[in-house]
C-alpha positions in Angstrom: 38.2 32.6 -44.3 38.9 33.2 -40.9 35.5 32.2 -39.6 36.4 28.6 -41.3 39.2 28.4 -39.2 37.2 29.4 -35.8 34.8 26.7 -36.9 37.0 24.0 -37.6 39.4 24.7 -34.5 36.1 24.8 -32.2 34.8 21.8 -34.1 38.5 19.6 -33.0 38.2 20.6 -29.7 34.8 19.6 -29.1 36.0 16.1 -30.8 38.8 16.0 -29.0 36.9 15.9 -25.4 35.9 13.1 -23.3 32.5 12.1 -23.0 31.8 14.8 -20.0 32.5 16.6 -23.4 33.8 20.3 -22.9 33.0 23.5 -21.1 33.2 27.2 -22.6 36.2 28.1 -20.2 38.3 25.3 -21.5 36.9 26.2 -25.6 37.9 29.5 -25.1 41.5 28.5 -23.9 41.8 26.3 -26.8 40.7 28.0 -29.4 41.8 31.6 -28.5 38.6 32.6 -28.9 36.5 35.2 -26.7 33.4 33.6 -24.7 31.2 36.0 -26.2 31.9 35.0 -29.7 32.4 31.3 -28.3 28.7 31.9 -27.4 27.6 33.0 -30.8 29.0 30.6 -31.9 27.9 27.8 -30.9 24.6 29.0 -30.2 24.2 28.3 -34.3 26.0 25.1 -34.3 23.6 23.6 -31.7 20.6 24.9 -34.1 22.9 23.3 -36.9 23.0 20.0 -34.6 26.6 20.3 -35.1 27.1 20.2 -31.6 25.1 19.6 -28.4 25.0 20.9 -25.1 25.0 18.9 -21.6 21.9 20.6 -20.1 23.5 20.2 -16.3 26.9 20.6 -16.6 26.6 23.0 -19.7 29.4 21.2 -21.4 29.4 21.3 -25.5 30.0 17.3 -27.1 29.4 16.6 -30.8 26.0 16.8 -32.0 23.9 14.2 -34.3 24.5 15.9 -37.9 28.6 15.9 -37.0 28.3 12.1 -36.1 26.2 11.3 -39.6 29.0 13.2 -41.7 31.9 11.0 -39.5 29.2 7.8 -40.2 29.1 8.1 -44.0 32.6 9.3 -44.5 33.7 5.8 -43.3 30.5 4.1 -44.9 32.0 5.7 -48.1 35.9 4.1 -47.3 36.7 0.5 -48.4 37.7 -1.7 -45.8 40.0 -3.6 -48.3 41.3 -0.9 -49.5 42.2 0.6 -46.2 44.0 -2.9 -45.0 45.7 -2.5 -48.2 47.2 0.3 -47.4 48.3 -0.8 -43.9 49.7 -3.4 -45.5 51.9 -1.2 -47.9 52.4 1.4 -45.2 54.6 -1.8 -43.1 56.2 -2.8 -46.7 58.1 0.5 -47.0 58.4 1.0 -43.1 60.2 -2.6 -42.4 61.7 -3.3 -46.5 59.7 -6.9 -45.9 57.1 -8.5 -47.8 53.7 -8.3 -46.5 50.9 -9.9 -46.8 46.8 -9.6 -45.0 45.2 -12.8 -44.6 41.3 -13.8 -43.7 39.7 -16.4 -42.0 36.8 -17.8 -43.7 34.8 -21.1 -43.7 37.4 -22.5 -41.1 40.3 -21.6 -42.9 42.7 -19.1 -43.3 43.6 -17.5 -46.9 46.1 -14.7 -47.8 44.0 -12.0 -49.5 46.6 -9.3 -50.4 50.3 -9.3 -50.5 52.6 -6.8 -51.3 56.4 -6.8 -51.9 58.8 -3.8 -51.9 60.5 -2.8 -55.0 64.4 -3.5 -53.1 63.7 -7.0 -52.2 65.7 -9.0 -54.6 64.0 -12.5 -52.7 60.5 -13.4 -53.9 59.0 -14.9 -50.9 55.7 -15.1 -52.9 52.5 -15.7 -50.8 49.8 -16.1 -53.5 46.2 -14.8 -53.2 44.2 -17.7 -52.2 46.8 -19.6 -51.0 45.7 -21.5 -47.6 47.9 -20.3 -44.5 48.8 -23.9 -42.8 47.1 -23.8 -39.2 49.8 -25.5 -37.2 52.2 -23.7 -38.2 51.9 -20.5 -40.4 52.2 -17.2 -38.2 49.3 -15.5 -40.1 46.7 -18.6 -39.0 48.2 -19.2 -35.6 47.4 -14.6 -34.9 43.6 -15.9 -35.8 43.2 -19.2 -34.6 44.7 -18.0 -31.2 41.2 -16.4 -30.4 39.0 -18.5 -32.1 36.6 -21.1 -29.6 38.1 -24.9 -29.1 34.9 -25.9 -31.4 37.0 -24.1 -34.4 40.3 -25.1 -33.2 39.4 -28.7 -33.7 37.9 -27.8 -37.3 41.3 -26.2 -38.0 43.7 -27.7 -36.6 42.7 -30.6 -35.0 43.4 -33.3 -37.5 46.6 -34.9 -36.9 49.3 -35.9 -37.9 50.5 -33.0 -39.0 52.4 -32.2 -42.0 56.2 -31.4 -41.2 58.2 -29.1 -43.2 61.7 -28.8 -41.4 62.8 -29.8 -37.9 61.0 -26.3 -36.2 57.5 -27.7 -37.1 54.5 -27.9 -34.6 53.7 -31.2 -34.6 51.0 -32.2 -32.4 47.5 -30.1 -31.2 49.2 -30.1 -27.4 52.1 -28.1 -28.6 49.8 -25.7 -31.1 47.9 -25.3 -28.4 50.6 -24.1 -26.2 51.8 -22.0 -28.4 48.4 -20.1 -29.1 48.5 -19.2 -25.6 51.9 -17.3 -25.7 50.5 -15.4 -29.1 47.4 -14.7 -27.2 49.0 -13.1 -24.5 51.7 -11.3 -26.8 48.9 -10.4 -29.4 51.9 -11.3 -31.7 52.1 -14.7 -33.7 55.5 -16.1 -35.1 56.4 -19.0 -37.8 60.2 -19.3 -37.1 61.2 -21.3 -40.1 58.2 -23.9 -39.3 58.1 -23.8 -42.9 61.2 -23.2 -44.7 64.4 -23.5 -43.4 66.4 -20.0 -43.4 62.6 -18.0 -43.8 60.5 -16.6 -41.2 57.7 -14.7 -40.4 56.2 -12.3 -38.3 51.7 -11.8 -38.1 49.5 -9.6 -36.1 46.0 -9.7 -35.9 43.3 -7.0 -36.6 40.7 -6.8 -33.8 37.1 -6.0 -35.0 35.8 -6.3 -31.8 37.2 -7.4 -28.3 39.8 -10.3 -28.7 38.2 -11.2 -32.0 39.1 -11.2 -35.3 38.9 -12.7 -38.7 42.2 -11.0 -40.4 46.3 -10.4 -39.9 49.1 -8.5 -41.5 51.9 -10.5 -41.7 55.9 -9.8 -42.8 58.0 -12.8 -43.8 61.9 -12.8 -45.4 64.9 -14.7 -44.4 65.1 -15.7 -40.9 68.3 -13.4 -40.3 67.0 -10.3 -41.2 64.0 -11.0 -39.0 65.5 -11.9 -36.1 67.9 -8.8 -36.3 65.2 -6.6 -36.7 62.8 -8.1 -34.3 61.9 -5.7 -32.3 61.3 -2.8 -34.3 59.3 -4.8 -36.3 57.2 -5.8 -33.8 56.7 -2.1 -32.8 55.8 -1.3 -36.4 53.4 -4.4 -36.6 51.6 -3.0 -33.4 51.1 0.4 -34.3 49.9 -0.5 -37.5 47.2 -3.2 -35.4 46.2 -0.3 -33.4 45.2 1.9 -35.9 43.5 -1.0 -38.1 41.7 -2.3 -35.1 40.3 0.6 -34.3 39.4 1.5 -37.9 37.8 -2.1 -38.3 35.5 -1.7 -34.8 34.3 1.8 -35.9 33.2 0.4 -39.3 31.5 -2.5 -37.4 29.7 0.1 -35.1 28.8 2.0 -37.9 27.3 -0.8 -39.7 30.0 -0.6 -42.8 
């Protein structure tokens, strides 16, 4: 099978360049692989429309057929499923509950959650369950980068309902505080809800600085603090790689 292998390492090279896409000196270094052969090569994969070739620079750049297969394997993935699995991935990473939630009709609902076997705590976030706008982390990562028009439709009706003495209670303060999450790109609910338990949301960018869902971690206020900042390094990684999933399915009309 060693002409699979030549293929496939040609095939992540190619891939791998930038959009000036890659020249047969650089291929050859890569791969390991002669020019000459290089040549033969991909003399088939352009008739193939595997890859394509820059007609003035000479450089090699994937070709239509490659871009159809990478178009319907993420056609053929389910987006849920995928930010179900981001969401377990951070479960296991951080030992926290987690839980994805999803703006919709000027609201924001959890839509998955997901709790690690070792937890011993139930901090049970139910399907459905509406995510308070003023002061839940997972609708403060959305509402941060929604237009005033929807601010007011979320969270503009006042007074707001208080649930311990670290509760937003007024739009001017909400406000404020959607700035610092839209410049962190990190949202927080320090025991706005329930004294001694706190959480943690990032959004999920399908597009620049918008988007419609978060992951969010949540468990006692101690452990979260402690663990702040690797947590937020988890979260982030994890955003990156959704985000970038979610905008390439959006592309690709998915």
């Amino acid at each position: 099978m060693e002409w699979l292998d030549r293929f496939t390492i040609v095939m992540d090279s190619v891939s791998e360049a930038t959009v000036d896409g890659i020249g047969i000196s650089q291929l050859s270094r890569d791969s390991e692989i002669s020019k000459s052969t290089l040549h033969r090569m991909l003399k088939s994969m352009i008739e193939k429309e595997l890859v394509a070739q820059n007609e003035v620079t000479k450089n090699y750049y994937l070709g239509p057929r490659a871009m159809q297969w990478g178009s319907r394997f993420i056609q053929s993935q389910d987006p849920s499923e995928r930010l179900r699995t981001y969401c377990k991935d951070v479960a296991k990473v951080t030992g926290l509950y987690t839980y994805l939630s999803k703006y919709q009709a000027n609201q924001v609902y959890c839509i998955y959650s997901y709790q690690p076997s070792n937890i011993r705590n139930n901090y049970f976030v139910r399907v459905g369950q509406q995510m308070p706008a003023h002061c839940s982390s997972s609708a403060k990562a959305i509402l941060a980068y929604k237009s005033e028009s929807e601010f007011i439709k979320m969270a503009g009706g006042e007074p707001y309902d208080v649930f311990t003495s670290h509760t937003i209670r007024d739009a001017s303060a909400l406000s404020d505080e959607l700035q610092k999450v839209r410049k962190e790109q990190i949202a927080y609910c320090l025991e706005e809800m329930e004294t001694g338990i706190s959480a943690i949301s990032i959004p999920f960018f399908h597009s620049q600085q918008e988007t419609d869902v978060c992951l969010s971690v949540v468990g006692d206020s101690n452990t979260i603090l402690k663990n702040m900042e690797e947590i937020k390094v988890e979260l982030k990684s994890t955003a990156k790689k959704a985000s970038h999933y979610l905008q390439n399915a959006q592309i690709l009309g998915v």
